[in-house]
Each structure stands twice: as C-alpha cells, then as structure tokens.
C-alpha positions in Angstrom: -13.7 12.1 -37.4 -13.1 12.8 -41.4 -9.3 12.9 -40.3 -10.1 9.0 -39.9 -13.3 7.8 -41.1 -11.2 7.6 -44.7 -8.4 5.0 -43.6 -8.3 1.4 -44.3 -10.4 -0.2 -41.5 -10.0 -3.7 -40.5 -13.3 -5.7 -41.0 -12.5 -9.0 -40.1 -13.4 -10.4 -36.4 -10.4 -12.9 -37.3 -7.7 -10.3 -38.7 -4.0 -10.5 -36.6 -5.1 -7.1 -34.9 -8.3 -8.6 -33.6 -6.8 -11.5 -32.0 -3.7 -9.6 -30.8 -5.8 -7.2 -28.9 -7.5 -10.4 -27.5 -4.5 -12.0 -26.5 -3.8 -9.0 -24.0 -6.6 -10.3 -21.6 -4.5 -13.3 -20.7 -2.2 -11.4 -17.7 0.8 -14.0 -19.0 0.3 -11.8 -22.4 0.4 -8.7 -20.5 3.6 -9.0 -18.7 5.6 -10.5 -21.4 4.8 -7.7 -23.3 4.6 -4.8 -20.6 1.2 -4.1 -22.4 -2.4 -3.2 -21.5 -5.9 -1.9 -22.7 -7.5 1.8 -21.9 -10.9 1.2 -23.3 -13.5 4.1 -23.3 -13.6 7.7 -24.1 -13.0 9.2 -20.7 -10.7 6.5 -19.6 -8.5 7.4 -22.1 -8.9 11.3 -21.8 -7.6 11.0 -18.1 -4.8 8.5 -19.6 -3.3 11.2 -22.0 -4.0 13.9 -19.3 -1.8 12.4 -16.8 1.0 11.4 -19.2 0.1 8.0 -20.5 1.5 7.4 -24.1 -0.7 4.8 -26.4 1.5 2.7 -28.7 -2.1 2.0 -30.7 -5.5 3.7 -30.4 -8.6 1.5 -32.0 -11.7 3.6 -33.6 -15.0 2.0 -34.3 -16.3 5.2 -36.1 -20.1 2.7 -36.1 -20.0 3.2 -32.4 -18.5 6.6 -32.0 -21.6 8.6 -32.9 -19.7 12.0 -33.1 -16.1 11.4 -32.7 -13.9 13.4 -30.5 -11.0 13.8 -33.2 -9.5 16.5 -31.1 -8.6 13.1 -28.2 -7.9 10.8 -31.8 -5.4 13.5 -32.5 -3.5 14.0 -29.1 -3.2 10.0 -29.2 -1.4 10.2 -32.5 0.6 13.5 -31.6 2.1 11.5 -28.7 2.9 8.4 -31.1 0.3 6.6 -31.0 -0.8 4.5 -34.3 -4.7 5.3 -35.1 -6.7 2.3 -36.9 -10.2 1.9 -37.2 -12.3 -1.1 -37.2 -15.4 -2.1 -37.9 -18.2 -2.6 -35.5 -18.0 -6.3 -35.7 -14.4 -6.4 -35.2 -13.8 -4.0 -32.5 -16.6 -6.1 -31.0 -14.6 -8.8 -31.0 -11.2 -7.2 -29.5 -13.2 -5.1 -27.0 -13.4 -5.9 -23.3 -16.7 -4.2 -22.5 -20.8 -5.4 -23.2 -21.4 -2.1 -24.5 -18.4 -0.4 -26.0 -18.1 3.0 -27.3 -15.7 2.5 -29.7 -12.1 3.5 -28.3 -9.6 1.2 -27.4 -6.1 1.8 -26.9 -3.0 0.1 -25.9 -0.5 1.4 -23.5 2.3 0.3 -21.1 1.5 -0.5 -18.1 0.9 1.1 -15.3 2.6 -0.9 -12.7 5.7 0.6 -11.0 9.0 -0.6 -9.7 8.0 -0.4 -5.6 11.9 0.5 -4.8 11.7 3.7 -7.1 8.3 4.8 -5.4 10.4 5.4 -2.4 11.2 8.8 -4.4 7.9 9.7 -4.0 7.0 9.5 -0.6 10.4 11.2 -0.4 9.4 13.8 -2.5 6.0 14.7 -0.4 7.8 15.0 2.5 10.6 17.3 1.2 7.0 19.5 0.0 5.6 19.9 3.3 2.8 17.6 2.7 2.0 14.5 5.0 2.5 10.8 3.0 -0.8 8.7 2.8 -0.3 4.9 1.3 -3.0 2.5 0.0 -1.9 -1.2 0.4 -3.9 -3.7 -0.8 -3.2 -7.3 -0.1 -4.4 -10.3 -2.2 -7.6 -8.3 -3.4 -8.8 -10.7 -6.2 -11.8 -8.6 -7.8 -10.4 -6.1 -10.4 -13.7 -4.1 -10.0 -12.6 -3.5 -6.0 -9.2 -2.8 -7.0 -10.1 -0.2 -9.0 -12.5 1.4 -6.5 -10.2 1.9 -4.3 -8.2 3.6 -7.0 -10.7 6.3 -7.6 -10.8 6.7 -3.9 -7.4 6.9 -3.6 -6.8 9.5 -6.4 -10.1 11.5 -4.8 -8.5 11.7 -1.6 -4.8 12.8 -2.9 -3.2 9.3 -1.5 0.3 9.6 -3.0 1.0 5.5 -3.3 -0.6 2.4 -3.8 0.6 -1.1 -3.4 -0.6 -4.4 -4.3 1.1 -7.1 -1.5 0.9 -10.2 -3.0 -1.6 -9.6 -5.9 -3.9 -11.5 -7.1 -5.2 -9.2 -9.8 -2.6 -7.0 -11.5 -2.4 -3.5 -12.0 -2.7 -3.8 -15.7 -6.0 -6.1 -15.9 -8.2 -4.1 -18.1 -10.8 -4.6 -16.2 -9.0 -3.0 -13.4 -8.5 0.4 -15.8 -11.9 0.0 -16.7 -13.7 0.2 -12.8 -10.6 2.7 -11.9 -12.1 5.0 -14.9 -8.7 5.7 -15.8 -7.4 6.8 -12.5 -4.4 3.9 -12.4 -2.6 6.4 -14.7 -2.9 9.0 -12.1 -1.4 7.6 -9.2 1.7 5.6 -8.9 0.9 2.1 -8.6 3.9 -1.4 -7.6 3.1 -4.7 -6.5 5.5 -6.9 -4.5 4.9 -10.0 -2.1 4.0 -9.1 1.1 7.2 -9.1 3.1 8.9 -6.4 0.9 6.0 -4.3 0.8 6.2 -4.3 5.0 10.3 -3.9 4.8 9.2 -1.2 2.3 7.1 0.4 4.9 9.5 0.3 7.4 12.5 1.9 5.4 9.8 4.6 4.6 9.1 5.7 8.5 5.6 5.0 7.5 2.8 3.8 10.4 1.4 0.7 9.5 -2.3 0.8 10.2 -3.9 -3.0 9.2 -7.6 -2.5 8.6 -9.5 -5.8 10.8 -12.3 -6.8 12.8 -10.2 -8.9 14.8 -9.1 -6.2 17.6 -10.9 -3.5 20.1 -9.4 -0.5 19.1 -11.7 1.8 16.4 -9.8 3.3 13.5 -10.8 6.7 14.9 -8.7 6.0 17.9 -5.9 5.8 15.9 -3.4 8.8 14.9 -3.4 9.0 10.9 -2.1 12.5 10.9 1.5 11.6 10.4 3.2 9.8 7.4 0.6 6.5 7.2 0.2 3.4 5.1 -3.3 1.6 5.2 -3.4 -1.9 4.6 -6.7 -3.6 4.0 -6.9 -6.9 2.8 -8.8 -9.7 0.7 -12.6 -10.2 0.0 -12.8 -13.2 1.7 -10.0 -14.0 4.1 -8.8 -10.2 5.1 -4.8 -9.5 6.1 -3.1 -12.4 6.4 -0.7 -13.6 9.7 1.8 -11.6 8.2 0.8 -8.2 8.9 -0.5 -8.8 12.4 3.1 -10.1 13.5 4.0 -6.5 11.9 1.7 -4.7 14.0 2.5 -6.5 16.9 6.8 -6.2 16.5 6.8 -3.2 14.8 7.5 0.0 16.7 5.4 2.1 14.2 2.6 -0.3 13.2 -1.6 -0.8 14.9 -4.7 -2.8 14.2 -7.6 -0.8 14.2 -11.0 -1.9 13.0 -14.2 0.1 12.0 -17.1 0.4 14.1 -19.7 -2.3 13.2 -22.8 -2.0 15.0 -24.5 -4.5 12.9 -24.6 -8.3 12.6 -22.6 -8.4 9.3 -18.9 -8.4 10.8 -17.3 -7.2 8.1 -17.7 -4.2 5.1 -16.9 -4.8 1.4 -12.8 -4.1 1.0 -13.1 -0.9 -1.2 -15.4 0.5 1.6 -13.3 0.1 4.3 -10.7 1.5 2.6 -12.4 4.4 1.2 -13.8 4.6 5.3 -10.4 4.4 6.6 -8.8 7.0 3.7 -11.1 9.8 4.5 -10.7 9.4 8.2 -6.8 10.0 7.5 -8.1 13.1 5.4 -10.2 14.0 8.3 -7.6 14.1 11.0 -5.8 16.1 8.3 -7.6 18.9 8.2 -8.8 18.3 4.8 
C-alpha cells in the first residue's frame, strides 16, 4: 500500500468528499447523477472482474491491515481516481458498521430494459435456454440482493425490477448482492412494460403465489421462462394474475407448503423456484 499510504489523505469527517460520498445514499442523488457505492474488498474485486469502471476508489489504509495494492492499482489502471482517508473520515462516508476500508464509486448498474432484449436474444442464438428473474415491488435491498446472488449462481441471464421500490443502485443492495449486480444484467420498469416485455420476448410467465392449486413442479420451466415473484408483504399484484390468466404463454404455480406459515420469505421462493428451472434443465 506504499504506492498510496504517501498521498494527501483527507482527515476531516466534514471535507466536500465526505459529504459527497454521503449524499449518494439519498436514491434522488443517485439517479441525478447515474452514480453509486461498491463498498468492500471482494465487492469490488468481482466489480472490476466483470467490467465495472470506478470513477473514485476511497482507501482507509487505518482499516486496510495489509492492503491489496495489486486491486488499488487495477482500479486506477481503469481510470479510476485513488484517495485515501482517514479512519474517522471514511467512517463518516462509509455505508457499513464495520468497514474494511474500500469504497468506490461507479455507474450504475441499472440497464435500459428495451436493450436487454439483445440478450435474451443473444442466448438463444447460443443454443442455451433463457431464464428471467422478475421482481416486483420488493422493498428490502437485502432481499433484492439475495436473489442476485442466486440468480448469478444459477446462470439466470436477466433480472427485472417491475415497479421497484428499492433500486438497483442502493448500496445496500451491492452490498447483500456481494458484488454480483455487476455480473448480471439488471432494468427496472413499471409493471406493464416489464409483462409487454415478456411477451415480445416469447418468454412463459410463471407468477410465483399461494393463491392457486397447481405446484411449481407441475409446471414446464425447460423452455425460455421468466419468474416473477413478488413483494414481502402483499406478493404479485392484480396485474400479473390477469397476465396469467389472458396470456397464451403465462401460469401461476405456487410452492408446496405443508406447514401453517402460508407463505416463504421472497428471496427463498425465488431461489426455490430458480433451481427447479435448473433442475428440469438438466443442470
């Protein structure tokens, strides 16, 4: 950490940096300024591995311990401007309890939904069967992110936010995805172009929900597939069933619940429903 340890470091918790950085946990911030925050080691190792580009990178060399300068050095290689700060002041801009001392900035993740189109495109044109995440009106970052690293664990190609209530670049979203926003492509849109979006894509629509008789296992997920699952506390809206129930290509489908709780935490059915696609694949 030599390389960095001997730059002017910002000391004060009240310096323009500090409260800049600060300023990007207000999502009005964030997409005024197409902007977020990687914070963490690892989180930003799998960010420059899968082509993210930081605009900044933050070092608290007080929190480090020994410094990976070889990941301080790809940052800057890639344009990034390095700073360090001291352990006071990165406390101040960081977003975690316990921070390690890297923080970077970086566009954000969040995709145009028309141009991901190209990609379901593109794995059919390889031979490969499309699987899509949708998410509707998930609130918690921390499940949003779950279902990220489930998603990029179980090679789904796309994942939608329908009507979002927590956004694709809320660092606390990177943060519980451990990176793994970067590694899949990610769009939000309101509900009724995420469904028209669907549709245009040949993909079946299977909406996750306790409210039917028919068990996800019953269900064909071998062919091109979108799962929708939908928010902590209310699940899909009205919108989706009156898809399922016009749509040529579109099911309900619930998961077995032999219990009195009638419902499963919205990352797990998700992750439950994902593998069983991945099952029925083969894979």
């Amino acid at each position: 950490m030599s390389t960095y340890i001997g730059a002017a470091q910002i000391t004060s918790p009240a310096n323009p940096r500090v409260r800049w950085l600060r300023s990007l946990r207000r999502r009005r911030v964030r997409d005024q300024e197409g902007l977020t925050v990687v914070e963490g080691h690892d989180e930003l190792q799998l960010a420059l591995d899968v082509g993210a580009r930081p605009r900044l990178l933050v070092l608290a060399p007080e929190l480090s311990g020994r410094v990976d300068v070889a990941l301080a050095d790809r940052a800057k290689d890639v344009g990034a401007e390095v700073i360090t700060m001291s352990r006071s002041a990165f406390a101040k801009a960081s977003y975690r309890e316990s921070p390690d001392g890297w923080l970077a900035v970086v566009r954000d993740p969040a995709r145009d939904l028309g141009a991901l189109g190209e990609v379901v495109t593109s794995a059919v044109l390889a031979g490969t069967t499309p699987l899509v995440l949708v998410c509707e009106a998930v609130e918690k970052p921390g499940n949003l992110g779950a279902m990220l690293r489930t998603a990029e664990a179980a090679g789904v190609d796309v994942v939608v936010a329908a009507s979002p209530v927590a956004d694709w670049g809320n660092p606390n979203v990177v943060r519980a995805s451990k990176g793994t926003v970067f590694a899949i492509p990610v769009a939000a849109a309101p509900a009724e172009q995420v469904i028209d979006w669907l549709r245009r894509h040949d993909l079946r629509v299977v909406v996750a929900t306790p409210d039917t008789d028919r068990l996800v296992s019953d269900v064909d997920l071998s062919g091109p597939t979108a799962v929708v699952v939908g928010a902590e506390h209310d699940g899909v809206s009205d919108v989706w069933f009156d898809a399922a129930v016009v749509g040529e290509n579109a099911v309900v489908a619930k998961l077995p619940m032999a219990g009195r709780v009638n419902s499963l935490n919205v990352a797990t059915s998700a992750a439950l429903v994902i593998y069983e696609a991945v099952r029925q694949r083969g894979g």
